[in-house]
TIGULUM-902286 format. One record per residue (C-alpha): residue in one letter; x, y, z; residue number from 1. Coordinates in nm, 2 decimals. Each point is the difference from the previous one (the first is absolute). Layout:
REM TIGULUM-902286
{code: a, u: X, v: Y, w: Z, pos: NUM}
...
REM end
This chain:
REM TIGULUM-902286
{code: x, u: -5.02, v: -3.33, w: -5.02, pos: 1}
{code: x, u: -0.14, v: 0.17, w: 0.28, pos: 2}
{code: x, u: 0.03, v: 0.39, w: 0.02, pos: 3}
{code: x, u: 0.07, v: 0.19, w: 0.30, pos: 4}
{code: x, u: -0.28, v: 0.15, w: 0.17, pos: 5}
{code: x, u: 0.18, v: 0.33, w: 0.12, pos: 6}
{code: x, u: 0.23, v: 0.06, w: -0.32, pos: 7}
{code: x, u: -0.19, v: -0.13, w: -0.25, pos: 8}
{code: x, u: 0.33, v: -0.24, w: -0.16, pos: 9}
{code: x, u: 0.04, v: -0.34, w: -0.03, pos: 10}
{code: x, u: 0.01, v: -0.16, w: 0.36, pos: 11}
{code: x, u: 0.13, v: -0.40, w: -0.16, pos: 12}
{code: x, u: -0.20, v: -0.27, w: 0.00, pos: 13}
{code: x, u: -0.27, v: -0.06, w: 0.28, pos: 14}
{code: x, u: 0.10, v: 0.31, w: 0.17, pos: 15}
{code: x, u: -0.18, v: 0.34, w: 0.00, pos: 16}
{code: x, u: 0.21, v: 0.22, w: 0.18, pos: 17}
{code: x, u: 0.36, v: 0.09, w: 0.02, pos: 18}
{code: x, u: 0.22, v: -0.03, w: 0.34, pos: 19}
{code: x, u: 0.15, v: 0.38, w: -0.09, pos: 20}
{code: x, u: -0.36, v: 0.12, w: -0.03, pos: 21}
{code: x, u: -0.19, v: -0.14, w: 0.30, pos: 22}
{code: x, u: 0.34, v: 0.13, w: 0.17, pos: 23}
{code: x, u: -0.06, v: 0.35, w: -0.15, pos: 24}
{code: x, u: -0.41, v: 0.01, w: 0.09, pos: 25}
{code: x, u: 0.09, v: -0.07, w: 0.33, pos: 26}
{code: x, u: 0.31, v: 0.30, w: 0.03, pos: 27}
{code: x, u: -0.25, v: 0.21, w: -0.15, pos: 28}
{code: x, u: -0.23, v: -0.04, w: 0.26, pos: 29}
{code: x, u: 0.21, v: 0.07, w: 0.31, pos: 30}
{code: x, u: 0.17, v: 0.31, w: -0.21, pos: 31}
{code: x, u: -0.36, v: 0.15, w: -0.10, pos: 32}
{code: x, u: -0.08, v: -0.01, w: 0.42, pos: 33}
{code: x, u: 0.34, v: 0.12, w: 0.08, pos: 34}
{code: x, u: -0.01, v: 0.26, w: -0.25, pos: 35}
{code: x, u: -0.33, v: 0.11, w: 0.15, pos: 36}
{code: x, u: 0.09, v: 0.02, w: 0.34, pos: 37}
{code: x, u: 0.31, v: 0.17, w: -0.09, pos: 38}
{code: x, u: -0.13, v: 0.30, w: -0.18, pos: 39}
{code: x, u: -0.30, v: 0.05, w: 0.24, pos: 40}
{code: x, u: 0.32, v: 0.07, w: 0.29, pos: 41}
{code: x, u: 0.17, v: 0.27, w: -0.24, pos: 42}
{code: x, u: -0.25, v: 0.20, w: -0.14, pos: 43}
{code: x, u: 0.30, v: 0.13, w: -0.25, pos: 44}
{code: x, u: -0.07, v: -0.37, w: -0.16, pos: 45}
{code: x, u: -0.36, v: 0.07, w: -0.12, pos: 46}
{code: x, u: 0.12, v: 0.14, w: -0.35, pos: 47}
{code: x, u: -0.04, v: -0.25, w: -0.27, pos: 48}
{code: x, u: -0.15, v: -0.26, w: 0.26, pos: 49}
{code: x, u: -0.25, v: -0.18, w: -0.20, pos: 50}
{code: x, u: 0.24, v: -0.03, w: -0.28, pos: 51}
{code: x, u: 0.23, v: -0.20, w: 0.22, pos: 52}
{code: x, u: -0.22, v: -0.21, w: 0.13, pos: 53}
{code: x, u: -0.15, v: -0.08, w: -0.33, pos: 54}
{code: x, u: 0.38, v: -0.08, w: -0.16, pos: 55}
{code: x, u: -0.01, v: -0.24, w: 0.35, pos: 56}
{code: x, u: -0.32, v: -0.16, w: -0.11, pos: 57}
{code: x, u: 0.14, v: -0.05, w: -0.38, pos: 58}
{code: x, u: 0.32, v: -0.11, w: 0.08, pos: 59}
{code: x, u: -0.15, v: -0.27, w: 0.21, pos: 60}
{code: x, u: -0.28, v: -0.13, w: -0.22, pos: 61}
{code: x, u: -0.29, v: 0.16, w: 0.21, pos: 62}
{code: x, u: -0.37, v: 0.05, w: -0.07, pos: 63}
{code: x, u: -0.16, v: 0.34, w: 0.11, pos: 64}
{code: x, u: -0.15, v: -0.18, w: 0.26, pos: 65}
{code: x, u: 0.28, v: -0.15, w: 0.11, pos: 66}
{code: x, u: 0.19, v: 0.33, w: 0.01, pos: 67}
{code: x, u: -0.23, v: 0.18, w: 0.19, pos: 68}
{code: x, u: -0.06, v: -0.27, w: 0.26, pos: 69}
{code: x, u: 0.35, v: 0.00, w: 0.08, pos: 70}
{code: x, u: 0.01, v: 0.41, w: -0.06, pos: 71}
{code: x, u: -0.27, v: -0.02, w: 0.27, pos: 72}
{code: x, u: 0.21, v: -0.22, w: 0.23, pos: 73}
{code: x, u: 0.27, v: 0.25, w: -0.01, pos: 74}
{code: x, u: -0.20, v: 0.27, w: 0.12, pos: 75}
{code: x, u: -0.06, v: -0.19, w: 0.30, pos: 76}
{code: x, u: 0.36, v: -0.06, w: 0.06, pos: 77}
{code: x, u: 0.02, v: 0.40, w: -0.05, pos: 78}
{code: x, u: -0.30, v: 0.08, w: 0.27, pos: 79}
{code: x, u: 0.18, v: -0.24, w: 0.23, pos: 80}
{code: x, u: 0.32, v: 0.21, w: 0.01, pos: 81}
{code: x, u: -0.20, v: 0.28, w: 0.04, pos: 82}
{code: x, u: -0.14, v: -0.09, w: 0.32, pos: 83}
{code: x, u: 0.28, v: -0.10, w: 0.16, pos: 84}
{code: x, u: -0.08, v: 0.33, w: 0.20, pos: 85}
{code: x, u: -0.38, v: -0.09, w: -0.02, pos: 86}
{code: x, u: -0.07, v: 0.32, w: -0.12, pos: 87}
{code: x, u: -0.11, v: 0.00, w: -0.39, pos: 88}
{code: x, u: 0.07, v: 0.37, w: -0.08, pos: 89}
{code: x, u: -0.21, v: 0.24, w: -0.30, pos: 90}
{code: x, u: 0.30, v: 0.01, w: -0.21, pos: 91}
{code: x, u: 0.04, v: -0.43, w: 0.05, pos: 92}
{code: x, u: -0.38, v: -0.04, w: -0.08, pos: 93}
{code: x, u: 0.04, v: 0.21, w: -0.28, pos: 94}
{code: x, u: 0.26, v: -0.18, w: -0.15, pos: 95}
{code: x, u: -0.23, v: -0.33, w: 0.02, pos: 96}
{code: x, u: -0.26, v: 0.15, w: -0.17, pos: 97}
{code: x, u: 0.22, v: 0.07, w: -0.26, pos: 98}
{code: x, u: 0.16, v: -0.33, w: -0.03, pos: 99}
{code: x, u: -0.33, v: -0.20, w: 0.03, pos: 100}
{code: x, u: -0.12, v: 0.20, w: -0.35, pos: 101}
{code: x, u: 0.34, v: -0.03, w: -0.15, pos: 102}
{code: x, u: -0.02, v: -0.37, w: 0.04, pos: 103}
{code: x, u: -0.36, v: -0.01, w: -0.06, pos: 104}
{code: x, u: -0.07, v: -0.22, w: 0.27, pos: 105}
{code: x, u: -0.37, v: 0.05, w: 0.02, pos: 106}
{code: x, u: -0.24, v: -0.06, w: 0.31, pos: 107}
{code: x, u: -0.08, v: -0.30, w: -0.09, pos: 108}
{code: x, u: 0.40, v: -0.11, w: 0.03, pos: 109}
{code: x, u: 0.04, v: 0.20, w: 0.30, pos: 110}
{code: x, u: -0.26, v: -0.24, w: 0.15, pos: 111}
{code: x, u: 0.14, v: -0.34, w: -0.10, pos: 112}
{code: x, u: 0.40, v: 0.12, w: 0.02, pos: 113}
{code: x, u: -0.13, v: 0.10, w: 0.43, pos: 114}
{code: x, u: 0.16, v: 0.38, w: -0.12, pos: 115}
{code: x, u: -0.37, v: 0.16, w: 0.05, pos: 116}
{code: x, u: 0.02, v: -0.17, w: 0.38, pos: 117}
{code: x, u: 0.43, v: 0.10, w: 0.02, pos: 118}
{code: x, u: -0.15, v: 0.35, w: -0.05, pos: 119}
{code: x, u: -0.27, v: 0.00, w: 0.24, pos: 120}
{code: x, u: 0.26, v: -0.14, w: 0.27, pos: 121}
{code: x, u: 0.27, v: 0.28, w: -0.11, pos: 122}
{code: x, u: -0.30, v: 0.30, w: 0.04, pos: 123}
{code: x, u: -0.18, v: -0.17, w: 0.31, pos: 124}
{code: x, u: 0.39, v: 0.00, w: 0.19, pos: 125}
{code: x, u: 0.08, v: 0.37, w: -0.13, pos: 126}
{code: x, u: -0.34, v: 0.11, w: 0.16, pos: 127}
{code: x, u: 0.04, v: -0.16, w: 0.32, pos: 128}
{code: x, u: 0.36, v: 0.14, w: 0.02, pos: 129}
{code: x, u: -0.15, v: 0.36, w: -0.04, pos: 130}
{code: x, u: -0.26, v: -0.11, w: 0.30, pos: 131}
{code: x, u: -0.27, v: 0.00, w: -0.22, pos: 132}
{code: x, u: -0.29, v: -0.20, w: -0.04, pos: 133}
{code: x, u: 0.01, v: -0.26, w: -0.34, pos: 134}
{code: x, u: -0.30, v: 0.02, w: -0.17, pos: 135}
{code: x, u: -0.16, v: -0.08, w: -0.36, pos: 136}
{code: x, u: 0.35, v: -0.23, w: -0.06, pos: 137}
{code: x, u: -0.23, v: -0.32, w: -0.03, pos: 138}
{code: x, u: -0.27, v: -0.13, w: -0.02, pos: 139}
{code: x, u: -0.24, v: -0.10, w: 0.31, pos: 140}
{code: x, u: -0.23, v: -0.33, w: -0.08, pos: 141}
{code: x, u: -0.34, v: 0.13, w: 0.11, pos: 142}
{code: x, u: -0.01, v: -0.40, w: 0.18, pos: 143}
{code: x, u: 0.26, v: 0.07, w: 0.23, pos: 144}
{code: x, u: -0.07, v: -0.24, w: 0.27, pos: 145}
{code: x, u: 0.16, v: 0.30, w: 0.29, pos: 146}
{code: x, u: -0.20, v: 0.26, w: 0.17, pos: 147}
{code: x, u: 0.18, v: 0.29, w: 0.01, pos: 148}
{code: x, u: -0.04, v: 0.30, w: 0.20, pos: 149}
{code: x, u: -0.09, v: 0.36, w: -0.12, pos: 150}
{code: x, u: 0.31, v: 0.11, w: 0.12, pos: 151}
{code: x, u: 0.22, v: -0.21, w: -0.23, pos: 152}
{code: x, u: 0.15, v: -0.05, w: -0.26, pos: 153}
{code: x, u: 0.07, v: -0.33, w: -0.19, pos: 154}
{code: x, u: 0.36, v: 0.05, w: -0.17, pos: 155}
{code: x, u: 0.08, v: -0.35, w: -0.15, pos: 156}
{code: x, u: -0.18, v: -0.33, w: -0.02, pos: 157}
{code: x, u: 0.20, v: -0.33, w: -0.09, pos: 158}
{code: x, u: -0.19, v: -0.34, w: -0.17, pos: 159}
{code: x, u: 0.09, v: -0.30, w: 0.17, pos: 160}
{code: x, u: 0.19, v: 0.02, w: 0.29, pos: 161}
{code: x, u: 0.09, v: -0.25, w: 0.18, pos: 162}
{code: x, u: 0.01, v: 0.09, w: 0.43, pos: 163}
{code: x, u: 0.17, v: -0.25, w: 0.27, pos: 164}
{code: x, u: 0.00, v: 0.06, w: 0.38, pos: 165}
{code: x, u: 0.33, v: -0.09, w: 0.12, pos: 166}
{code: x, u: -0.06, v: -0.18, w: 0.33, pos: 167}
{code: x, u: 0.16, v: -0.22, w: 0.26, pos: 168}
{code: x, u: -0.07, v: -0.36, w: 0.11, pos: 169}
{code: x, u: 0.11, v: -0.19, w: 0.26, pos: 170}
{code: x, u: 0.18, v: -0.30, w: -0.09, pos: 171}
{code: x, u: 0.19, v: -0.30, w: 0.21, pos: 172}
{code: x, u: 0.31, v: -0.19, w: -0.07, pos: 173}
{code: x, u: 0.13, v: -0.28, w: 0.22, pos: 174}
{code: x, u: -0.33, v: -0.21, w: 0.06, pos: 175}
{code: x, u: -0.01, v: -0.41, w: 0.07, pos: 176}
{code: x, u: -0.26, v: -0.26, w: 0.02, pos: 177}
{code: x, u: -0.01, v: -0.08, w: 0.37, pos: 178}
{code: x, u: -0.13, v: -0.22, w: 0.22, pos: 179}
{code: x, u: -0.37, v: 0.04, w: 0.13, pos: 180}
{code: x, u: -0.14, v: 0.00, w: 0.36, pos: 181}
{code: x, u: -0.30, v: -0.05, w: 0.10, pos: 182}
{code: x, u: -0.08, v: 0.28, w: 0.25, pos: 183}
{code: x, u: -0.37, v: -0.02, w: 0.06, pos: 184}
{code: x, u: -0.28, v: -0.21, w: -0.19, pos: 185}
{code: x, u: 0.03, v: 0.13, w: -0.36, pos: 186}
{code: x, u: 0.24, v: 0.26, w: 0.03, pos: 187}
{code: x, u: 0.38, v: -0.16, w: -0.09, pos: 188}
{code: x, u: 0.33, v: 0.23, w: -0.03, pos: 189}
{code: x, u: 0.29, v: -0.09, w: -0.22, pos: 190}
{code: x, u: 0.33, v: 0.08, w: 0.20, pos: 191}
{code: x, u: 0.21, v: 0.01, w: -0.30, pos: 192}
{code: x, u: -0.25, v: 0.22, w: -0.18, pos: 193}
{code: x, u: 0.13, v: 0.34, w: 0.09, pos: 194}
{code: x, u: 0.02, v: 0.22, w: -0.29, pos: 195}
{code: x, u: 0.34, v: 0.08, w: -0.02, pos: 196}
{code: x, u: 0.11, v: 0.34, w: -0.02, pos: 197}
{code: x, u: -0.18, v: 0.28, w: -0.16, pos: 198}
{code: x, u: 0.13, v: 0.21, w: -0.35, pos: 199}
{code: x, u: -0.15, v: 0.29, w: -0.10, pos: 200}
{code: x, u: -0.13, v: -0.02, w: -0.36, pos: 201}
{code: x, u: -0.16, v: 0.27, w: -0.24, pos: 202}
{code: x, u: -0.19, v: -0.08, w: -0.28, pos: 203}
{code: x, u: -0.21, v: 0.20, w: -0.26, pos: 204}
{code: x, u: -0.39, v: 0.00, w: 0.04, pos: 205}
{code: x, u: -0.13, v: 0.05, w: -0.31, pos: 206}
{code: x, u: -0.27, v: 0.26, w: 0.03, pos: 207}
{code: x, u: -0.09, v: -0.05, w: -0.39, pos: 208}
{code: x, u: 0.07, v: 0.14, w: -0.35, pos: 209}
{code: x, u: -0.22, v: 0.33, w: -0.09, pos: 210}
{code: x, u: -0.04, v: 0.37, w: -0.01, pos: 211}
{code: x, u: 0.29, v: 0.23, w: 0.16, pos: 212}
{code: x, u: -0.09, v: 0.38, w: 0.03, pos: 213}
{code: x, u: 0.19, v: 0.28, w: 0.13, pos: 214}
{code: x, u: -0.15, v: 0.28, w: 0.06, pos: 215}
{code: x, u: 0.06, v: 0.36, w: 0.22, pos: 216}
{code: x, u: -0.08, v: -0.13, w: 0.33, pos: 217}
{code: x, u: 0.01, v: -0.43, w: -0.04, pos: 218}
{code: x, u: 0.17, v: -0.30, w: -0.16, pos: 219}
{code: x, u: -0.32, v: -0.22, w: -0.11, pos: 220}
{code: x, u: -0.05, v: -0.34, w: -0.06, pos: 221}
{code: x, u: -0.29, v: -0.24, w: -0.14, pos: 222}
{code: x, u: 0.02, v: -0.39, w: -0.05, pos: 223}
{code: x, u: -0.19, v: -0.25, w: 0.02, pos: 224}
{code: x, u: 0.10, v: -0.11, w: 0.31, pos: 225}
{code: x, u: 0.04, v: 0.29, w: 0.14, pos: 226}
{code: x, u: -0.01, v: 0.41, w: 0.01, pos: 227}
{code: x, u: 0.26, v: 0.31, w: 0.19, pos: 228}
{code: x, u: 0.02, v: 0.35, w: 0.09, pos: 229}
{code: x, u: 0.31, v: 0.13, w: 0.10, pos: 230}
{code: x, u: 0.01, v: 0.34, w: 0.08, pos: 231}
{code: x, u: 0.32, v: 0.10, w: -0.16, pos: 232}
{code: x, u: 0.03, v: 0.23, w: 0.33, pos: 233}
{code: x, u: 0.02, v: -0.29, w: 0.21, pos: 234}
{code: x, u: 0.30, v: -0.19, w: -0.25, pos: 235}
{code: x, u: 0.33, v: -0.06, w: 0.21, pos: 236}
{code: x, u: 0.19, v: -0.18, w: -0.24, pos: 237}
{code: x, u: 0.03, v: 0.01, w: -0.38, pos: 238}
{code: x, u: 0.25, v: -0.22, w: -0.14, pos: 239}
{code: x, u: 0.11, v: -0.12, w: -0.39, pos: 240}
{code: x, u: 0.11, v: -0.31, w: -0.09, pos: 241}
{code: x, u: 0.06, v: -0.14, w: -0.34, pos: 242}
{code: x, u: -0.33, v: -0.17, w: -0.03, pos: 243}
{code: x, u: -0.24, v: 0.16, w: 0.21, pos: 244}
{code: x, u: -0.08, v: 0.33, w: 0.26, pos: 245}
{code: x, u: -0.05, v: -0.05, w: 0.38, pos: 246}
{code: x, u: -0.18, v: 0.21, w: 0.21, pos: 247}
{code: x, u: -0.07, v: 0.02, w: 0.38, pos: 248}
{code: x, u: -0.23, v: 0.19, w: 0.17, pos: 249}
{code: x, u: 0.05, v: 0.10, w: 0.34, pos: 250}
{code: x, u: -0.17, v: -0.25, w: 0.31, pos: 251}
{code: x, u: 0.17, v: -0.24, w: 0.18, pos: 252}
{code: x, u: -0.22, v: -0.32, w: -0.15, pos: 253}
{code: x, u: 0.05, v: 0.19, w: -0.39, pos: 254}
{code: x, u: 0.15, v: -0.26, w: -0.19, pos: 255}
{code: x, u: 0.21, v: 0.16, w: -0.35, pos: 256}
{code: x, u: -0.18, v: -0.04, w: -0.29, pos: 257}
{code: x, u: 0.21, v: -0.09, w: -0.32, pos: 258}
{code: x, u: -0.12, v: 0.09, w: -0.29, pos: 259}
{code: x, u: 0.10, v: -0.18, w: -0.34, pos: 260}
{code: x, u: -0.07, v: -0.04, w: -0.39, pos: 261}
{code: x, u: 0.02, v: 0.35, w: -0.04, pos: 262}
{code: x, u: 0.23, v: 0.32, w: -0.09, pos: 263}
{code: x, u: 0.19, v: 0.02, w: 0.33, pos: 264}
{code: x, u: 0.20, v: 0.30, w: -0.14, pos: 265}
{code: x, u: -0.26, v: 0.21, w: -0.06, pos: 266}
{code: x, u: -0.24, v: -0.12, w: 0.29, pos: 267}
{code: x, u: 0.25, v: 0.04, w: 0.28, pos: 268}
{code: x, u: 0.08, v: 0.39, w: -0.13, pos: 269}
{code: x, u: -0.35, v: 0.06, w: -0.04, pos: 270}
{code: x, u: -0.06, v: -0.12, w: 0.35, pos: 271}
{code: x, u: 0.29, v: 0.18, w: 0.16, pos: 272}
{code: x, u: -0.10, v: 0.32, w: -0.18, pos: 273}
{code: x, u: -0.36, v: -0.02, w: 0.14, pos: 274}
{code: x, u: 0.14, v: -0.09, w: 0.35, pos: 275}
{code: x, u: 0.21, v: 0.36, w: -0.05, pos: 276}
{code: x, u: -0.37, v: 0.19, w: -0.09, pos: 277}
{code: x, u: -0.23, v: 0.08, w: -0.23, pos: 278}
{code: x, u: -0.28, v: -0.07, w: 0.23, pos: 279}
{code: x, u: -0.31, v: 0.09, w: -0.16, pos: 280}
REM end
């Protein structure tokens, strides 16, 4: 007989976990988050906190790691709802602080749960809401392969980006094979080869996958095919989709820019907000 790897009872023969159990983990989970998220919106919550987390976590068969990962996941679901004004506020920051030692999620976790980089997003948006500059929020590679100006500031670099020029091509429907005439020694022309009508068609020109940097005064870009400076004064057009950020600068033969495999949330606010000022 096998026993049950969350309860610890007999689980029948060949079989190691129970159907109730597995069912439980998995509620526990989801309630440990919700939980979270919960009490950091109602500060009047934070009584007794850990303690229901942890009757969570031993109701649904957790580890400690397990408990905080998901403790940690919560929190994120917490600083989400906080922004939705893009403004992370003392009193909100001080009630993460909290909740991260409660929970004992330690750097480490912070790191490989993507809280650490949820909390450099939530203070980078609250600074450039109070038109001031973001700086010491991350780190800056010392290889960056951009040049950037004394005047500026870099405010958020993203790995791997993928950049497409949307452009348009020329394109002709209606053609036949014709008939040729000869109309001079070596020159023939085939009567029935007209091209038919033409049709307008865009297509994406990929421009490469690389580094994407914002910073006080341009959006930046560096491939291997390719590299861009877009001085975010010149940007006519910012628009979110579900999968990727399009810009446009201003120019007649500018052709948008979309911008994919990235946070489009956060990097068209951070855009807009740097189009609004700081300029420094």
């Amino acid at each position: 007989m096998g026993k049950c790897v969350y309860c610890g009872h007999s689980a029948g023969l060949f079989r190691r976990k129970h159907i109730r159990c597995v069912e439980r983990h998995h509620k526990a989970k989801a309630a440990i988050e919700n939980s979270v998220s919960d009490t950091l919106g109602n500060s009047a919550k934070m009584d007794g906190f850990f303690d229901r987390v942890k009757e969570l976590s031993l109701s649904g068969f957790l580890t400690p790691e397990e408990r905080q990962y998901h403790s940690a996941l919560g929190v994120i679901k917490g600083l989400e709802a906080f922004l939705d004004d893009h403004v992370l506020s003392d009193e909100e920051y001080k009630m993460l602080e909290v909740a991260i030692q409660e929970l004992e999620i330690d750097a480490n976790l912070q790191r490989s749960s993507g809280l650490a980089k949820r909390i450099a997003m939530a203070l980078t948006l609250t600074k450039l809401n109070k038109g001031e500059v973001p700086t010491d929020i991350i780190a800056i590679p010392d290889n960056l392969p951009f040049l950037i100006q004394k005047s500026e500031t870099i405010v958020w670099i993203f790995d791997r980006v993928s950049v497409s020029e949307r452009t348009t091509q020329v394109q002709y429907q209606g053609s036949s094979s014709g008939v040729s005439i000869r109309i001079m020694r070596g020159v023939y022309y085939r009567t029935g080869a007209f091209r038919g009508h033409p049709v307008e068609v865009e297509k994406m020109k990929s421009m490469g996958r690389g580094t994407l940097a914002f910073t006080t005064k341009h959006v930046l870009f560096v491939s291997n095919k390719t590299s861009l400076k877009i001085p975010i004064s010149k940007l006519v057009a910012i628009q979110a989709y579900e999968n990727g950020l399009q810009i446009q600068r201003d120019g007649v033969r500018s052709k948008p820019i979309l911008l994919t495999e990235l946070d489009v949330w956060f990097a068209s606010n951070v855009l807009s907000l740097l189009f609004e000022g700081p300029e420094a």
